[in-house]
N, C-alpha and C positions, 0 to 999 in steps of 0.2 A: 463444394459447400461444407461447413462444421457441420459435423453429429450433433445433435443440441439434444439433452438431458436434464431435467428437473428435476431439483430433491422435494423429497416427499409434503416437509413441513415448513417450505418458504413464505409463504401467506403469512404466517404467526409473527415472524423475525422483521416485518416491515409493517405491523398496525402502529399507523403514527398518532401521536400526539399534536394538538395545535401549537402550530407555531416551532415544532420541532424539528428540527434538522435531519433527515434522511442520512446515511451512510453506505455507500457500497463500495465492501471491502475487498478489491480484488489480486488474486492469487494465477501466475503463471506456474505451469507443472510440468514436468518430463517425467519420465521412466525411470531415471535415475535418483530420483525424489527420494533419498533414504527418512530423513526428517521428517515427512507431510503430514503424518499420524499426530507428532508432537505440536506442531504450527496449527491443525485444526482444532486438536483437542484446546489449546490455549484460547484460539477465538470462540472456542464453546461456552467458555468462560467467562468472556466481557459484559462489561457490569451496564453497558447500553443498548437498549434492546433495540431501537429502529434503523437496524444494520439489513444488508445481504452479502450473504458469503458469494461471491463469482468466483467461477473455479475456469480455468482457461487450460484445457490439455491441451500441450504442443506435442502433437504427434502422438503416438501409439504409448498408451499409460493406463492398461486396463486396470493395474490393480489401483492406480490412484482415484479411478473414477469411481470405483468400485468404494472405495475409503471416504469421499468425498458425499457419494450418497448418502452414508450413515449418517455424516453431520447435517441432514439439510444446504447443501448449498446446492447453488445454482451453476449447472455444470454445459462448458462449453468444449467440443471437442474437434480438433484442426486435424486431420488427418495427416496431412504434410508439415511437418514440421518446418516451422518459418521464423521463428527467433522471438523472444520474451517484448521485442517493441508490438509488434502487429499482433501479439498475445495480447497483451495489457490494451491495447487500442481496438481490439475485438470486446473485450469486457467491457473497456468503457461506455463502446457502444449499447450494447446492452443493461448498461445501468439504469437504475430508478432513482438513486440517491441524488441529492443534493453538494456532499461532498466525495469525491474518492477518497477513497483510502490503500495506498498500495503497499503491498509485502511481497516478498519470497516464500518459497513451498520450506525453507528450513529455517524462518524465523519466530519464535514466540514469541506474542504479545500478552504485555501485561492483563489483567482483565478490566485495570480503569484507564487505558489507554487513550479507545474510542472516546469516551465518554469529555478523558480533559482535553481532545484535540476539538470535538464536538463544543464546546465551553469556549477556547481562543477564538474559535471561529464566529459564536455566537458574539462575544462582548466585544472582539475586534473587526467591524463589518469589515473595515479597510486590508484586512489580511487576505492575499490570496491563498498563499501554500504552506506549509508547516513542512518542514524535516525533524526526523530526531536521528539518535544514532543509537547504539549496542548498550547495555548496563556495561558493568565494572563486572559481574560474576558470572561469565562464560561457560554454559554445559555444557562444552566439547573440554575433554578432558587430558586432548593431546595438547603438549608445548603450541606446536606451529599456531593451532585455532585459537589457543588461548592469548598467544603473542599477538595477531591480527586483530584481534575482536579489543585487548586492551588499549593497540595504538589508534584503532578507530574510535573507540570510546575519549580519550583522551584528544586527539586532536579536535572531534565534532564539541567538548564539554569546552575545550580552550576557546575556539573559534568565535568570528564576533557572529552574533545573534541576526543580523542581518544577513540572512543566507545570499547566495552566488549560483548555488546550485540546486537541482532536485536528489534526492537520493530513495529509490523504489523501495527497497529491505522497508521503510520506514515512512513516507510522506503522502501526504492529504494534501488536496488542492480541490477547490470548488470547481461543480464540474462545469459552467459555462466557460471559466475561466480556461478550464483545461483543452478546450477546444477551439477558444477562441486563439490559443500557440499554435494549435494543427494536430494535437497529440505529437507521439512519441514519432522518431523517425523510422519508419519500416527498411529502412536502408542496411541499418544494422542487423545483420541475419542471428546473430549470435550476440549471449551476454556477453557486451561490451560497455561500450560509454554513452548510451541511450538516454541514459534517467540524467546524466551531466549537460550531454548535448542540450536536451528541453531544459535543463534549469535554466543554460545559457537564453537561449530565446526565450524563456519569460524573463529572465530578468530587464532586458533590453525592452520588453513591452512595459511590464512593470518596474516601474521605479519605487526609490525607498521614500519610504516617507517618515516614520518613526525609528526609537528602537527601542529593544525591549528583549526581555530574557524569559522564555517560557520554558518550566521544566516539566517533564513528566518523569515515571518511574523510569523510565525506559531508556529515558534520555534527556538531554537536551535539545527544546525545541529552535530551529532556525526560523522566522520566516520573512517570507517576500508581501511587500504590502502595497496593495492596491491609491492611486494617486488620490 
């Protein structure tokens, strides 16, 4: 069974408002996490308060958990490591939110992020899941990161708005919805094409119905809409 751990000040980060939408923001972690200081510090940030931070250690990452305390999140730890799908599908289990909201340990999020994904979700009931992708100004300051993060950037800004697929670094999806696909596939041990594979199976449940172009800082939003 996971070690399970609680930050100090999660009670504050989830007094809702009526009629307001919940958020649980969750984060799979290794030991190899060089970035995770940077990704927490940014959700420290966001400008929507009825968030939770889920922190999901895969495997032995004292000092992550240890980092993750200081922020208030809600800390889940796997002792055997088992790959970022059954990570992400253990948080979600333990969600309170209304929508997920999924990232990587070495992405920063804008701080109106939450808030405009919170907002499409609101005015669009018929939306299941949102994607975005990477800005245009990449803080990795080598070629190769900056070369990846621009073509990703560009092909997600070209792309039509009608998503295909899920993409984790970046997407929210309501959580009834998200289980009514089955979650993530635990088959996959390792980051691979998990967050792909489930876009595929919702899209096939979910059909399009609209379309429409949502942007955020961050990105450009996709999404899949409910019939």
């Amino acid at each position: 069974m996971p070690t399970i751990t609680y930050g100090q000040s999660m009670k504050k980060r989830i007094t809702l408002k009526k009629n307001e939408l919940a958020v649980s923001i969750i984060i799979p972690v290794h030991k190899q996490a060089n970035a995770f200081k940077d990704c927490l510090e940014s959700l420290s940030k966001i400008s929507y308060p009825n968030c939770e931070i889920i922190v999901i250690a895969d495997g032995p990452a004292e000092h992550q958990v240890q980092l993750a305390k200081t922020y208030s999140a809600k800390i889940f730890q796997i002792e055997t490591p088992c790959g970022p799908a059954k990570a992400r599908n253990f948080g979600a289990k333990n969600a309170t939110g209304d929508l997920l909201f999924f990232t990587d340990s070495d992405v920063m999020v804008y701080p109106e992020t939450i808030e405009r994904i919170v907002q499409i979700f609101q005015n669009h009931t018929n939306i299941a899941a949102v994607i975005g992708s990477y800005d245009d100004q990449p803080s990795a300051p080598n070629f190769f990161s900056q070369y990846k993060n621009l073509i990703h950037h560009y092909v997600h800004q070209t792309s039509n708005s009608e998503a295909s697929t899920f993409w984790t670094a970046c997407g929210g999806i309501r959580r009834n919805i998200f289980w009514e696909i089955g979650g993530f596939n635990e088959k996959y041990r390792k980051p691979s094409i998990e967050d792909i594979e489930f876009g595929y199976r919702l899209k096939k449940v979910i059909p399009f119905a609209l379309k429409n172009q949502f942007w955020l800082n961050i990105s450009s939003i996709g999404a899949l809409y409910l019939c």
